[in-house]
C-alpha atoms as one frame of an Amber mdcrd trajectory, in Angstrom:
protein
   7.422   6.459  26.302   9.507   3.393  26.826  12.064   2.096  24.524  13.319
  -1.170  24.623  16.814  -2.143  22.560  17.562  -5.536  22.123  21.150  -6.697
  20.575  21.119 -10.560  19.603  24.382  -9.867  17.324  28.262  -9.474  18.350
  28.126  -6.334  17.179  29.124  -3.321  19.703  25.229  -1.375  19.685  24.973
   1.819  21.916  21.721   1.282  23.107  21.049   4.846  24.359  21.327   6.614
  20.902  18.260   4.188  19.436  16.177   4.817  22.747  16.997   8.791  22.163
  15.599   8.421  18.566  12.657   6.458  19.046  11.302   9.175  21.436  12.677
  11.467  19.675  11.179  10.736  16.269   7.799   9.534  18.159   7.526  12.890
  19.797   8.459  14.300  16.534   5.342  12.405  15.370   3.139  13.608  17.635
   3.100   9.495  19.008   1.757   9.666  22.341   4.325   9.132  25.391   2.727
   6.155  26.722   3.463   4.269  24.007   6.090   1.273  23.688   8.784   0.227
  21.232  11.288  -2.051  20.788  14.242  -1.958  18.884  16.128  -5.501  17.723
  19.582  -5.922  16.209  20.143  -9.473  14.771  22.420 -11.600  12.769  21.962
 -12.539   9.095  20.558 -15.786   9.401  17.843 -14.855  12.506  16.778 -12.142
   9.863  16.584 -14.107   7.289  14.324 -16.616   9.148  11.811 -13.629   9.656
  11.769 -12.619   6.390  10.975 -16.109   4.788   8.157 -16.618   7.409   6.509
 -13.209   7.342   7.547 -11.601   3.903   7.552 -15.368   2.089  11.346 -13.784
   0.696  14.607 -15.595   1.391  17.566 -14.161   2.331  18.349 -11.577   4.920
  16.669  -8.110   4.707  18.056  -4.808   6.699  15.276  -3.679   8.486  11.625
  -4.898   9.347   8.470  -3.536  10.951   6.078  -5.372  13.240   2.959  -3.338
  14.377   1.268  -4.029  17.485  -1.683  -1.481  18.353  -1.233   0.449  14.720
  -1.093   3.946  16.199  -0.789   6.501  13.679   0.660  10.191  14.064  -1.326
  12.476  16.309  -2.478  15.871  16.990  -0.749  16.162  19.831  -3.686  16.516
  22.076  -5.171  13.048  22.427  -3.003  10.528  23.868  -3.874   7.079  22.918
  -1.679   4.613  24.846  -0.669   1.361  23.319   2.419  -0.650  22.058   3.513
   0.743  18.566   5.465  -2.281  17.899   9.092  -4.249  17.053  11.976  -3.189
  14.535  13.943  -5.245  13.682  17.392  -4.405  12.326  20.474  -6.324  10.479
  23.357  -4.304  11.172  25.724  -6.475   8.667  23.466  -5.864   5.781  23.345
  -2.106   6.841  26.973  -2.368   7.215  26.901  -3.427   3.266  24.025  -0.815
   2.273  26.492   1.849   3.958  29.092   0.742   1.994  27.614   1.091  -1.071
  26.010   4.459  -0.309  28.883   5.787   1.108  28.223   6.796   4.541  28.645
   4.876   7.968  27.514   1.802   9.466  25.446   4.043  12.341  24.009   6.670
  10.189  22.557   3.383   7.971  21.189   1.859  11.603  19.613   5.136  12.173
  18.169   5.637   9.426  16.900   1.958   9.434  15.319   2.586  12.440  13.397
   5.443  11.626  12.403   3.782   8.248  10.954   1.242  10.752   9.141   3.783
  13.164   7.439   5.009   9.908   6.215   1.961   8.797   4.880   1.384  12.311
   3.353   4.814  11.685   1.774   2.996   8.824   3.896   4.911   6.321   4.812
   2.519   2.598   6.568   3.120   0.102   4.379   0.535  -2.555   4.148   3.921
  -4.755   6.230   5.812  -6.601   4.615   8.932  -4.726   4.309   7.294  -1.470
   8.094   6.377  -1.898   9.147   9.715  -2.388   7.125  11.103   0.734   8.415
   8.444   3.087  12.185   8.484   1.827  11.841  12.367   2.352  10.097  12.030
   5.800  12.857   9.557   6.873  15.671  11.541   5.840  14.441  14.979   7.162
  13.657  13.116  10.584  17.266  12.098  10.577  19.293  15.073   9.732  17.490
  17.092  11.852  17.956  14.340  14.853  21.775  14.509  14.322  21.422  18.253
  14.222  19.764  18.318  17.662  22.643  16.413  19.243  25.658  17.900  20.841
  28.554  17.825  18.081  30.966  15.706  20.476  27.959  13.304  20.388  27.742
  12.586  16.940  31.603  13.275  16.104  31.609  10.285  18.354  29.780   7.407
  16.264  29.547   8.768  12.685  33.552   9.474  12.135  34.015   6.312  11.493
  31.784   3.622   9.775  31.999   1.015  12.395  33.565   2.889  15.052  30.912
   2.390  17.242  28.942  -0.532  15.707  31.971  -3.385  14.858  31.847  -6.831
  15.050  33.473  -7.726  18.286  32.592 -10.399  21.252  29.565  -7.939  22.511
  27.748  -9.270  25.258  24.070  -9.917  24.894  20.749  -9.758  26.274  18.243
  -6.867  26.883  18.745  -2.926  27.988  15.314  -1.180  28.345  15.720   2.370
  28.480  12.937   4.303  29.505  12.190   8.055  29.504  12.626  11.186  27.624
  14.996  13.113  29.968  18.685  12.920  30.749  18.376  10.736  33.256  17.924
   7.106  31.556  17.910   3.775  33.612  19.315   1.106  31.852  19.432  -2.671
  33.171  21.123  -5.101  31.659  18.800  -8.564  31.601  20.139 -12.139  30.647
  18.469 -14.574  28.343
């Protein structure tokens, strides 16, 4: 499994906690491990550009979903390799939809993210019934991810709404994070 995170925005993004999800939730899936995924964080307007040309909706949007290879949850047993696809992910809208829902900036990006995976899964929500089963899904898949995670590590990010996603002069460019194990490389890569 390879994970690839991507922050075009000034915002401060921990890569390693998206990589650790996306496995996570993949294996959760029953995805097969030699599957890729990458994970993008942009600004307002590069969102909004996507959404007019793909969706045909102005404005910006908080999270969208670009399958590649449309694999779909497994058995476990057969491993079909491909690339699952791109997220993409606005963290100043989810900084507003966190806001409003009154909970932080990171648990929103999380969640977003998942809510991503699944529609790479080939999960909607078009359907009232649909809806329910992939709002359910998403949030299940996240409180039990948080759960999983040593409490220092998620006392860490989720105190605070932006404690460890605020706008400040981040540096971009590429980290691919790769594996499934402690042991993570990261490299940095410039544009």
């Amino acid at each position: 499994m390879s994970v690839e995170v991507t922050n075009e925005t000034q915002w401060n993004i921990e890569p390693k906690i998206f990589s650790d999800l996306g496995i996570w939730v993949l294996d959760q899936m029953r995805v097969s491990t030699q599957s890729d995924l990458t994970v993008l964080f942009y600004e307002p307007q590069a969102i909004a550009e996507l959404h007019e040309r793909w969706m045909n909706l102005s404005g910006p949007t908080d999270v969208m979903s670009f399958p590649m290879d449309e694999l779909r949850p497994g058995d476990g047993k057969t491993v079909v390799e491909g690339i699952l696809g791109d997220i993409v992910i606005c963290p100043e809208v989810a900084r507003q939809q966190a806001l409003a829902a009154g909970h932080t900036t990171m648990e929103e990006m999380l969640l977003l993210a998942i809510h991503g995976m699944l529609h790479l899964l080939g999960y909607d929500h078009t359907t009232s019934e649909q809806e329910r089963q992939m709002f359910g899904l998403q949030r299940q898949l996240l409180l039990t991810f948080l759960a999983q995670l040593p409490v220092g590590t998620t006392q860490a990010w989720l105190e605070d709404g932006d404690s460890s996603a605020t706008a400040s002069p981040a540096g971009q460019g590429a980290t691919r994070i790769s594996g499934a194990d402690g042991d993570v490389p990261k490299k940095d890569v410039e544009e």
